[in-house]
NUTOR-239763 format. One record per residue (C-alpha): x, y, z; residue number from 1; residue in three letters. Coordinates in Angstrom, 1 decimal. Layout:
+--------+--------+--------+-----+---------+
:      u :      v :      w : num : residuo :
+--------+--------+--------+-----+---------+
:      X :      Y :      Z : NUM :     Ala :
...
+--------+--------+--------+-----+---------+
This chain:
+--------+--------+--------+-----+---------+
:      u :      v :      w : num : residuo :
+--------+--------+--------+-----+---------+
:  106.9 :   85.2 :  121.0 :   1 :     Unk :
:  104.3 :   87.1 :  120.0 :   2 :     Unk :
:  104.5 :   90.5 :  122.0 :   3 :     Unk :
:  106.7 :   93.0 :  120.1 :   4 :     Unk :
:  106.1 :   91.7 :  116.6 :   5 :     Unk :
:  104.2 :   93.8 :  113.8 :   6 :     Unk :
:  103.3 :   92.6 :  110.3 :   7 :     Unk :
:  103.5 :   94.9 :  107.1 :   8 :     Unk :
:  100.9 :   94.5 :  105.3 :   9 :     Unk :
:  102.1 :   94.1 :  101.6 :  10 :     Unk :
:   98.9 :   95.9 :   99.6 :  11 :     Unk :
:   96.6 :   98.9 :   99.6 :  12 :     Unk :
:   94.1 :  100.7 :  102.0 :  13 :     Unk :
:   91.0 :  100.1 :  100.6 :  14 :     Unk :
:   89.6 :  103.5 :  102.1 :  15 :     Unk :
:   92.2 :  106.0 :  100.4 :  16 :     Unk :
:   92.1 :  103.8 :   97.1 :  17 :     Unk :
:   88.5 :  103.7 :   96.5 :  18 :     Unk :
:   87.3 :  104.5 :   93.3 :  19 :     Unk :
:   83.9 :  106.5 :   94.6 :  20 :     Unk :
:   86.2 :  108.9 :   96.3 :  21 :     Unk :
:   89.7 :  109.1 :   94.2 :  22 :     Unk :
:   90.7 :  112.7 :   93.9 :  23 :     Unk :
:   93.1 :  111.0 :   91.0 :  24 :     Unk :
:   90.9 :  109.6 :   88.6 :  25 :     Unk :
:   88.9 :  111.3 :   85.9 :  26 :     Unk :
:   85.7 :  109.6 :   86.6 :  27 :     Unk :
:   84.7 :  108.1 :   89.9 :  28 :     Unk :
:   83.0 :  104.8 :   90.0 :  29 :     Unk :
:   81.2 :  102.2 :   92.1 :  30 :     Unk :
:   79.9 :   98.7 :   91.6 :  31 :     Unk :
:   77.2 :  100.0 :   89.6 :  32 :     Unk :
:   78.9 :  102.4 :   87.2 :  33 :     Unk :
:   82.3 :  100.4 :   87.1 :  34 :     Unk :
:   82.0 :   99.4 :   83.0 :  35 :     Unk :
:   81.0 :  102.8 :   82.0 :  36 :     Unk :
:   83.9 :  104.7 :   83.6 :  37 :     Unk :
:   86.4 :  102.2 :   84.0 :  38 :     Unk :
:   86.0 :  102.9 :   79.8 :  39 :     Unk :
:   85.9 :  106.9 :   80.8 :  40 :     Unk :
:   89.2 :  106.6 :   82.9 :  41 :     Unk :
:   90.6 :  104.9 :   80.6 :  42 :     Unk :
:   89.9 :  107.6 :   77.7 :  43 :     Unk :
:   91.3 :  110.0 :   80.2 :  44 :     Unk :
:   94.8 :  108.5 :   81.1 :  45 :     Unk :
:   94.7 :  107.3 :   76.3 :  46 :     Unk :
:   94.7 :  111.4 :   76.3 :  47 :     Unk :
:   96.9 :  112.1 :   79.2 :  48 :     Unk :
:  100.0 :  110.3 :   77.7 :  49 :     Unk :
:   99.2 :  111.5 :   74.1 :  50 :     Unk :
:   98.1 :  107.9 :   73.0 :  51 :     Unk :
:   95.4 :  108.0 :   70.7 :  52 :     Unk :
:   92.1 :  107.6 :   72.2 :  53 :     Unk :
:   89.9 :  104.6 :   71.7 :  54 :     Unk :
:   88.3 :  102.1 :   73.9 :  55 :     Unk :
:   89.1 :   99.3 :   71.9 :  56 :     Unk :
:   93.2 :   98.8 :   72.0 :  57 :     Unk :
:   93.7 :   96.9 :   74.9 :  58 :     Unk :
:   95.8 :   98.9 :   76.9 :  59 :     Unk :
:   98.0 :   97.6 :   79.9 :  60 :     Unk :
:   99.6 :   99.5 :   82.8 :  61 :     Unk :
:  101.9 :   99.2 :   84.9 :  62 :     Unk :
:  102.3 :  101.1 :   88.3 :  63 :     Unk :
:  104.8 :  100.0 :   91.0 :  64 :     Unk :
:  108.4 :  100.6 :   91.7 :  65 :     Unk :
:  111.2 :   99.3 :   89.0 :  66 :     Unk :
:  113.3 :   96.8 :   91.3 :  67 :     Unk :
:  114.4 :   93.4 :   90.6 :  68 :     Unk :
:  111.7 :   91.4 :   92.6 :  69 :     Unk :
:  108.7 :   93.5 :   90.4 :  70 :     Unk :
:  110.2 :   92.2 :   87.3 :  71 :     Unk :
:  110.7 :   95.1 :   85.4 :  72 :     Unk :
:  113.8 :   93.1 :   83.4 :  73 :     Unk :
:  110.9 :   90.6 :   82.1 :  74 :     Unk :
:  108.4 :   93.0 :   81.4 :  75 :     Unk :
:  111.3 :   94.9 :   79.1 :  76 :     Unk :
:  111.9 :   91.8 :   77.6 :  77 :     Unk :
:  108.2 :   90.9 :   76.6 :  78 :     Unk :
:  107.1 :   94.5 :   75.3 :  79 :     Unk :
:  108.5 :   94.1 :   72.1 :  80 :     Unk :
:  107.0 :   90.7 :   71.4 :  81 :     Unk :
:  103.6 :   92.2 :   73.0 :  82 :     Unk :
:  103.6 :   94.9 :   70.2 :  83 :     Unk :
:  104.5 :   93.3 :   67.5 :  84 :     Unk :
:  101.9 :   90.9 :   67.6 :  85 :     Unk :
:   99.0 :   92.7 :   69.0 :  86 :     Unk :
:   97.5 :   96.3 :   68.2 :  87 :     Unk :
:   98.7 :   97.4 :   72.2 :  88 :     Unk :
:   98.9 :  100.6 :   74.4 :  89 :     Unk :
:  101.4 :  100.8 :   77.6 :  90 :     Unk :
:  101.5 :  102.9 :   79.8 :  91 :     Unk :
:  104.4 :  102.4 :   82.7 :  92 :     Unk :
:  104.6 :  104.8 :   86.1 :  93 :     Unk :
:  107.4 :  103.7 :   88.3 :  94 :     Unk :
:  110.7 :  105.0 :   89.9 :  95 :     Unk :
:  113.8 :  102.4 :   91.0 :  96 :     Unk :
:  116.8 :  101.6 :   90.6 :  97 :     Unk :
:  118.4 :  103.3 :   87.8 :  98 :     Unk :
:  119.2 :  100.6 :   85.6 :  99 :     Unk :
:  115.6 :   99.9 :   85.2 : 100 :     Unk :
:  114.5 :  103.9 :   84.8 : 101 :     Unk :
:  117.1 :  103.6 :   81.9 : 102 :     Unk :
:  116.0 :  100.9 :   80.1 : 103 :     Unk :
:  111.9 :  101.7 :   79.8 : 104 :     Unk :
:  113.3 :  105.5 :   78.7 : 105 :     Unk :
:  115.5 :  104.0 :   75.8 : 106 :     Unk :
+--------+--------+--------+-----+---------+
């Protein structure tokens, strides 16, 4: 039966997230000036947060929602392992359930 059925797509709308037109980013960017300001943007966000700013600490981000089938319990678990080995910036944006709002706060 294939009347009546609708899939959710599971991603992003290209035309609200493109990086030419983002209202939300510091720098906007195409194919041709992705290196320069994908460093720029990421400059930006170091100085948002207060980390300190330099293009050469790897920096990883996550944005998404803190529930159980994201992983946030694994990603808690590898952060201090992550920065104890490596010279690391992280940067997390995310609501959820509660349990997992607690733990990245503490």
């Amino acid at each position: 039966r294939l009347t009546g059925i609708t899939g959710i797509v599971n991603g992003m709308d290209v035309s609200e997230w493109d990086p030419s037109k983002d209202k939300y980013i510091a720098v906007k960017y195409d194919v041709e000036t992705a290196i320069q300001a994908k460093a720029l943007n990421k400059e930006a966000l170091q100085a948002a947060v207060g980390l300190p700013v330099d293009r050469k600490i790897p920096l990883i981000a996550f944005v998404g929602r803190l529930e159980e089938q994201k992983g946030p319990d694994v990603m808690a678990a590898a952060i201090p392992q992550i920065m104890a080995e490596k010279n690391v910036q992280i940067v997390l944006l995310g609501t959820g359930k509660k349990k997992f709002e607690r733990l990245f706060r503490d």
